[in-house]
N, C-alpha and C positions, 0 to 999 in steps of 0.2 A: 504494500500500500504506500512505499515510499514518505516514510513516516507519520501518515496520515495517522487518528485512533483508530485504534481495533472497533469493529463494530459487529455482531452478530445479525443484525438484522435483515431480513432478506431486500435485497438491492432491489427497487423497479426494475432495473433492467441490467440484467447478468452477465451478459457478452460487454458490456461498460465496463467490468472487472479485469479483463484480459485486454494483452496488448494487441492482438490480432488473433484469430481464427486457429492459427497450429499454438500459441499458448495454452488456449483454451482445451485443446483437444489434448497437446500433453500432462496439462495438470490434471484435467479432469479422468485421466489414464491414471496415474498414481493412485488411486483408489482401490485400481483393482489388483488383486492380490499375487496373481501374478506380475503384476508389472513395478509392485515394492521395489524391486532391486535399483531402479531408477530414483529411489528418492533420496539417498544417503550425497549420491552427488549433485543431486539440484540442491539441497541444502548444503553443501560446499560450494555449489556456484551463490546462495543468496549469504552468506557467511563473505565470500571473498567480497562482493556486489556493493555489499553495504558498509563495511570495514575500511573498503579503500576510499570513501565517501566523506565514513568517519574512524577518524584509525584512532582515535583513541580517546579518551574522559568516559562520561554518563552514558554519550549516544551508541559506542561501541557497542556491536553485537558480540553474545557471548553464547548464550542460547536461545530457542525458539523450538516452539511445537510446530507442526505442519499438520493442521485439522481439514477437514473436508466434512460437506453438512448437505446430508439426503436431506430430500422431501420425496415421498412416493407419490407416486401417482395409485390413486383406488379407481373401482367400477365407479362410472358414472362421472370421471373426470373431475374428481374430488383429490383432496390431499391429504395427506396424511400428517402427523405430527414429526418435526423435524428434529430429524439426528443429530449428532457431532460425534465425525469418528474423528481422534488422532490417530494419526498414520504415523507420525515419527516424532520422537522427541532426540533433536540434536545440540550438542555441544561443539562450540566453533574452536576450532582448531589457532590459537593462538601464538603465531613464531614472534618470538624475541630476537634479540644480533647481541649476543651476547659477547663478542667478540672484544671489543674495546670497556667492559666492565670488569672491576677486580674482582 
């Protein structure tokens, strides 16, 4: 959300959230349980994303969940009550240059 607050509530309009049409389709792929294996490095790409951004005080990323929030569809084109799976809880991988430190 590019530091925007977090919000859970469902957006009027959903494709607003993505930056085009294959973000969408790849996030919205992380869901599914075969395709987990993809998420450890998209959170190293929003780890490196955000870091270089802000590399260090308050704003620095250090961790972050990666949730995803069903709404079913029922008979009758009705919906259902809406989920929150977390799909990954990551910790950002923080290099030091410790090189010129005693």
């Amino acid at each position: 959300r590019d530091g925007r607050p977090l919000s859970w509530e469902k957006p009027e309009n959903l494709s607003s959230l993505f930056k085009n049409h294959r973000w969408r389709k790849y996030l919205t792929n992380l869901a599914i349980p075969r395709n987990r294996r993809y998420l450890k490095p998209y959170a190293d790409y929003l780890c490196r994303r955000w870091n270089r951004r802000h590399p260090s005080g308050p704003a620095a990323l250090e961790r972050f969940e990666i949730c995803f929030i069903q709404e079913p569809t029922l008979p009758g084109n009705r919906t259902g009550p809406l989920r929150k799976l977390t799909l990954a809880a990551h910790r950002c991988f923080v290099w030091r240059d410790r090189r010129n430190k005693p």
